[in-house]
N, C-alpha and C positions, 0 to 999 in steps of 0.2 A: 683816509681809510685806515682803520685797524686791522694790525695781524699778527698772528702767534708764530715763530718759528722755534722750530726745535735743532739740534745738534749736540751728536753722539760725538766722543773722542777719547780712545783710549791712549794711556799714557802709564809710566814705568816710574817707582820715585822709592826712595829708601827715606828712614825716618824712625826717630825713636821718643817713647813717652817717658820721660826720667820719672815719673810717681808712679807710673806700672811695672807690676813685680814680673811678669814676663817682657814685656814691651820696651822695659828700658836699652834691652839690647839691642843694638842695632840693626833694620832687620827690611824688607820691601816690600808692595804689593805693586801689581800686576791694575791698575785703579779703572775701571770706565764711569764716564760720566756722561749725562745728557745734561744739556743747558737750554732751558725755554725761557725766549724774551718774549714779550710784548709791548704794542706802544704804537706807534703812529707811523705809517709809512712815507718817508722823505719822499724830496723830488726829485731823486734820481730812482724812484721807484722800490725802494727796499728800507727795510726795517733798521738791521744790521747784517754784514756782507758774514756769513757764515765761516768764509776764513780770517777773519779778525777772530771771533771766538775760539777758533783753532788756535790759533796762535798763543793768544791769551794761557790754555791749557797746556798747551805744550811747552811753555816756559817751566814748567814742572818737570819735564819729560828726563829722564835720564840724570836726575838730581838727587839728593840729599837733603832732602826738606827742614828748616830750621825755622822755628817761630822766637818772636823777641823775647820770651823766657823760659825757652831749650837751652840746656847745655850743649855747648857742641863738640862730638869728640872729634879727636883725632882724624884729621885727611889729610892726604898730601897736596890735595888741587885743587885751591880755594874756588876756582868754579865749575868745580864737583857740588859746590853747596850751593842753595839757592836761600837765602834771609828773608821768609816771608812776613808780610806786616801787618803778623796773628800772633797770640799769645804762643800758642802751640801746631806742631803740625798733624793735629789729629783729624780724622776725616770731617768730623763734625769742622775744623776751623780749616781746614782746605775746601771744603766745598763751600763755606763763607766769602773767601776768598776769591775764590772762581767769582760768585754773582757779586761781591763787590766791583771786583776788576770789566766785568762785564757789563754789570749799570753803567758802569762811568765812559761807555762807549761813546757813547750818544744821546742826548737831551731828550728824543722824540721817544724813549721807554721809559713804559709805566711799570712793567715786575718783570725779574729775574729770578728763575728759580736753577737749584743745580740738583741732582740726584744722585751721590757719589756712593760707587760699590768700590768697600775697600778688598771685599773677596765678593765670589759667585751667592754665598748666600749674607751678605752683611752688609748695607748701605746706609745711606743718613741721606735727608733729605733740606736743602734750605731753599728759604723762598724769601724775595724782600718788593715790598709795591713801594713806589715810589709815587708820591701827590706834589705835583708842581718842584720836581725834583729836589724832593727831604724826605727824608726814608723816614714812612708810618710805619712798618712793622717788621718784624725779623718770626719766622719760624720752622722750628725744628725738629725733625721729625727720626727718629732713629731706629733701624729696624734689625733683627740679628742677632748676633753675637759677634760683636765690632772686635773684641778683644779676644 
């Protein structure tokens, strides 16, 4: 049996864009996101257990978001920081992140999508289908004024 679940999870994370002329500054947002899987229902009856995907998001929660080619300034509490394994932490590559970390849950999903609001009115959207698990597509959708 096929099925789609959804889950919402908001989460806290600070982050800075070193090539934007406002953003460089060190600075936060307040993020929610929804993450829709779908794929094939196991035999313990479920897709994916809805607090693993929690989880997954809330490794961000209360962080410093750093991508592998951010500068990183100054902190006192190296796990104040979280080193994620995206170029940037911009919502566009944090909500890549989220459906990466979330494909790789489990074999039995065919797409992952995440819909991250970095404010009330500014989100970006990613989605990724997975064919015999190899990722056929990435797409990105961005709505707002992100910046």
């Amino acid at each position: 049996m096929k099925a789609r679940i959804e889950k919402e999870v908001n989460f806290s994370a600070g982050h800075t864009i070193p090539s934007h002329p406002k953003c460089s500054r060190m600075h936060g947002h307040n993020y929610r996101v929804i993450v829709v899987v779908e794929g094939e229902v196991d035999n313990k009856g479920m897709l994916v257990d809805f607090g693993e995907i929690k989880n997954i998001v809330m490794t961000l929660d209360h962080r410093y978001l750093v991508g592998t080619q951010d500068i990183v300034k100054q902190i006192s509490d190296e796990e104040d920081i979280y080193h994620m394994s995206v170029p940037h932490a911009t919502a566009e590559w944090i909500a890549h992140w989220i459906v990466h970390q979330v494909g790789n849950l489990a074999h039995n999903i065919s797409y992952v999508s995440a819909e991250l609001w970095e404010t009330p009115d500014s989100k970006v959207f990613v989605e990724q289908a997975y064919g015999l698990r190899n990722i056929s597509s990435y797409t990105y959708t961005v709505s707002g004024d992100i910046r």
